[in-house]
N, C-alpha and C positions, 0 to 999 in steps of 0.2 A: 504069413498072416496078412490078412487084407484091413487097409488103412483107407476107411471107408470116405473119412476128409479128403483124401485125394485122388479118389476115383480110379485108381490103380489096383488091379486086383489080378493076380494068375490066374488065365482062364480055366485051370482046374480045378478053382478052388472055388466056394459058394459064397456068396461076399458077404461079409458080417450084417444081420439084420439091424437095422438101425432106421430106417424110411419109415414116415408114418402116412397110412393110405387113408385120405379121405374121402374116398368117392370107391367106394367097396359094397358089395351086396351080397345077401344073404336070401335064398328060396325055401322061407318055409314049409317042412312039408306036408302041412294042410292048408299053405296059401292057394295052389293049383284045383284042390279041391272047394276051396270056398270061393273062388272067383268065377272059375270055369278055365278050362286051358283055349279057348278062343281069345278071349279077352288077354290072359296075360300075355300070349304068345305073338299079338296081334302087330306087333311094333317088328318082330321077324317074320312075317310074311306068314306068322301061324306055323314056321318049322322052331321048335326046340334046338337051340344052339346048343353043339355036343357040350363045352362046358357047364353050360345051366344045367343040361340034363345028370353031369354027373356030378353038381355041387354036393358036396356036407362038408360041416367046419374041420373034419379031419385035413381032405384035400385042399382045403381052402391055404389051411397052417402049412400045406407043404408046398403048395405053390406060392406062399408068402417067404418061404424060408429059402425056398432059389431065388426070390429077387431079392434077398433081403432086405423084407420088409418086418419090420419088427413087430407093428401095431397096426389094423385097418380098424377106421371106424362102421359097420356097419349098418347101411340102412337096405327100404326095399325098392327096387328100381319102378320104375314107368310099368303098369297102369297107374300103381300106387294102391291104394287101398278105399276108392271112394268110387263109385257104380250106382249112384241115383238114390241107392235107398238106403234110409237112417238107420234102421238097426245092424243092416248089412256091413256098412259102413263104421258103426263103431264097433264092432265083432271082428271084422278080419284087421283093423289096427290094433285092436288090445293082440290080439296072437299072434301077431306078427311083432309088437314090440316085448312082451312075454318070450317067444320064442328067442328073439338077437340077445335080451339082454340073460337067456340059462345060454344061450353058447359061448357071451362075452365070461361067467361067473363061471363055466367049463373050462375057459383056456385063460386063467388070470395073464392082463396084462397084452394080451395079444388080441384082443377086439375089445372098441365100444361100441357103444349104441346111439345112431341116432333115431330115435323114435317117430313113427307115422302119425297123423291127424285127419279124422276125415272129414277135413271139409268138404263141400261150402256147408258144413254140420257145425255152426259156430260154437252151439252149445255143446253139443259131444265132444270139440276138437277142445275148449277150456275143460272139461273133466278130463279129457285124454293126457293134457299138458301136467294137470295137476298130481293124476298117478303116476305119471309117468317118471314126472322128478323128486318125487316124494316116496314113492313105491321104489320103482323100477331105478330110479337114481341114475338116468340115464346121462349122457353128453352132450346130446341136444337133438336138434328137429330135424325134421326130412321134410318137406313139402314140394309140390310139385307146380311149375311155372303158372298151370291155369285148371281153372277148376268148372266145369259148366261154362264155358265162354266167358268166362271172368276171371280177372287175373287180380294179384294180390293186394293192391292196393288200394282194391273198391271200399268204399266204408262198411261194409256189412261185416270186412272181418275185422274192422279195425280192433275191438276187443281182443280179437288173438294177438293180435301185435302188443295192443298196451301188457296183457300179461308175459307175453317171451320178453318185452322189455324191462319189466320187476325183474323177471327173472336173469335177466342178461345173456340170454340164453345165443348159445351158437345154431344158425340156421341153415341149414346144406338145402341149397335148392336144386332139384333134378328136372330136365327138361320133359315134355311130352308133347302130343300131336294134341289142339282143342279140338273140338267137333265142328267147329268151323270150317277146318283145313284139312279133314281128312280127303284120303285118296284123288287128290287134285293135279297130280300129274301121274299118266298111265304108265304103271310098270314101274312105278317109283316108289319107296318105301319113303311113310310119310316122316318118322325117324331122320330120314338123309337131309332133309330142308328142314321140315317144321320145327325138329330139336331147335337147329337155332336161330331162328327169330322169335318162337315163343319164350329163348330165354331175354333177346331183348324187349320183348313187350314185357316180360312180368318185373324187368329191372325199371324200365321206361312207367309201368305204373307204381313201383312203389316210390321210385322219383319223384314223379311231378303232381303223388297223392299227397307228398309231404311225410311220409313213412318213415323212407330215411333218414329224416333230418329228426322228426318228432320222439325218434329210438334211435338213439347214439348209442346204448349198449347192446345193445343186438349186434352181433358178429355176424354178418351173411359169406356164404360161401356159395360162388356158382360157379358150374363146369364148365369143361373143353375149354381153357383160357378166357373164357367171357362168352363163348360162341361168338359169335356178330359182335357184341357190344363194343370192345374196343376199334374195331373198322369204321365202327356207325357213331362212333362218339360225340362228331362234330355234329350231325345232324339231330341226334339226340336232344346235344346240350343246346342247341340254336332254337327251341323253343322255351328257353327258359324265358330271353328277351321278348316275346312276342303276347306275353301274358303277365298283368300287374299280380295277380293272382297268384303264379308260383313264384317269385319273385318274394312272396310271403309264406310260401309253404317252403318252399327249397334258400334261406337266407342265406347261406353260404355259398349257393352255384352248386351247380350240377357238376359239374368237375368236380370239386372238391370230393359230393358223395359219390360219386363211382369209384375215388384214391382211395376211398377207406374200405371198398370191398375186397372181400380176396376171390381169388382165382385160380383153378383148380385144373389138373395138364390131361386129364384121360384122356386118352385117345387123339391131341390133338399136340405133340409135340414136336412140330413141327417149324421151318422156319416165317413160313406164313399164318401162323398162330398165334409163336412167340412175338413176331416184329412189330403189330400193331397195340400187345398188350404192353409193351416194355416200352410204348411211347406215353403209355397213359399213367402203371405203378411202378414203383420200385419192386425188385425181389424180397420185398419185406411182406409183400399181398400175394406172392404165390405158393402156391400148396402143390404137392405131390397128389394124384392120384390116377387110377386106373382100369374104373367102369366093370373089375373084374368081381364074377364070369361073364356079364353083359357084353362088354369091349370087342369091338371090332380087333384092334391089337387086345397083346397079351400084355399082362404085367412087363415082360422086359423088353419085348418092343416100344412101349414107353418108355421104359425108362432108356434104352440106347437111341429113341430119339432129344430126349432128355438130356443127355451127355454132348450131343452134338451142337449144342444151341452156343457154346463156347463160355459157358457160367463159369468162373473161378473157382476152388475147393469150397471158397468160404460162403459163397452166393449160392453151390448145392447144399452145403449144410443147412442155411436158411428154407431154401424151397422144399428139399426134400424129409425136416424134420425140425429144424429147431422154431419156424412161423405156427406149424401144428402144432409143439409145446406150448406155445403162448394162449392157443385156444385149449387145449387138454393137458393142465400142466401135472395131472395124476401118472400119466403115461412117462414121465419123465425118469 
């Protein structure tokens, strides 16, 4: 039998599902038709990665159950669900959160839902919020780093924020290219760079908008170990001094809110990943997850980069399940 606390397992044998994945995606299948398959596919060069193409939540359960992963939470990867135009816009996030939350109520206990919004649709994205945890009785939110060249912490959405913080809501943020930064090095997928600095601009504005500090129940969760963010930390936090102003918006230091984020391993478990984030939180802010089917790696290439990192039984326990309980304590 495999004794999942200590990572000891006979390699014949499937390891007991016990991992909760929060960084997991779901392709539904009228999303490709309601978007256009340019557009979604635009972040792989416009080719269909063979796992996307052969996603449904059957395959999903079974490639969950060799990494033993007991529970992912589902949401929907980069483009996202927001393309310029409002009705567009709130039509493929109602179907797209309808859709995750009949596969989550298909396979009790082994998917939740983080539900889409489409901003910058402030008013759609407050009705989206509203069914969504009231209806659909989701887990929480998906939003993506930037929206129209505007990242999260502009005051236009501030209303989204004051309601996810009624709510307390957990919010998974996924990276993407802005229109700023597309196709600006040749031959290069803009996925490889812009992922992550757009995640540190969309951290860097809900900092120094006062976001953070204004929504202390808001759980944020952001991928690949932080991308950039913890490398860039010092530079980051080094504008706090340089303005009376945040100083007022950020009262506690910017360190402080970036300790209270968590951080999420997909695809990035690795030793230069780990070492800058592990200077910034304790293993009590990182999360398990695995970009799958999106992921360059596969579920357990992560996680056997994951293993390598030299975490104790009881410090994988925290990363890879019991930090997740705290945010989804239903799952438990």
């Amino acid at each position: 039998q495999c004794d999942w606390s200590s990572d000891v397992c006979s390699s014949d044998l499937m390891p007991a599902p016990h991992r909760i994945d929060v960084h997991h995606h779901v392709m539904p299948p009228r999303y490709v038709e309601l978007v256009g398959a340019e557009r979604v596919f635009r972040q792989s060069g416009g080719k269909v990665p063979p796992a996307v193409a052969a996603w449904n939540p059957q395959r999903a359960v079974e490639e969950m159950d060799r990494a033993g992963v007991a529970t992912a939470i589902n949401s929907i990867s980069s483009p996202g669900t927001w393309f310029g135009d409002v009705p567009q816009g709130r039509a493929v996030s109602r179907e797209v959160n309808e859709y995750s939350t009949r596969v989550a109520q298909d396979h009790p206990g082994r998917f939740g839902t983080f539900a889409a919004l489409p901003l910058p649709d402030v008013e759609g994205s407050l009705r989206e919020i509203e069914y969504a945890y009231d209806t659909l009785k989701v887990d929480g939110i998906t939003l993506l780093t930037s929206y129209d060249n505007r990242w999260p912490g502009e005051k236009e959405f501030a209303p989204v924020w004051d309601e996810l913080q009624r709510r307390k809501a957990v919010v998974f943020f996924h990276p993407c290219t802005p229109g700023c930064c597309e196709g600006l090095i040749t031959n290069i997928s803009d996925s490889a760079i812009e992922f992550l600095f757009d995640t540190v601009r969309a951290v860097t504005s809900l900092l120094y908008s006062g976001t953070f500090s204004r929504c202390p129940d808001i759980r944020f969760i952001f991928c690949h170990n932080g991308s950039a963010v913890p490398l860039l930390k010092d530079r980051i936090c080094s504008q706090w001094g340089r303005n009376e102003l945040f100083k007022k918006l950020v009262p506690n230091g910017p360190e402080y809110e970036l300790q209270r984020l968590f951080y999420e391993c997909a695809g990035s478990s690795f030793r230069e990943s780990f070492a800058p984030l592990m200077e910034l939180v304790t293993v009590r802010q990182m999360l398990f997850g695995s970009d799958y089917p999106w992921g360059r790696l596969s579920i357990q290439q992560t996680i056997d980069g994951l293993l390598k990192q030299g975490f104790s039984p009881a410090e994988l326990r925290l990363i890879e399940r019991e930090n997740a309980l705290g945010l989804f304590p239903r799952f438990r």
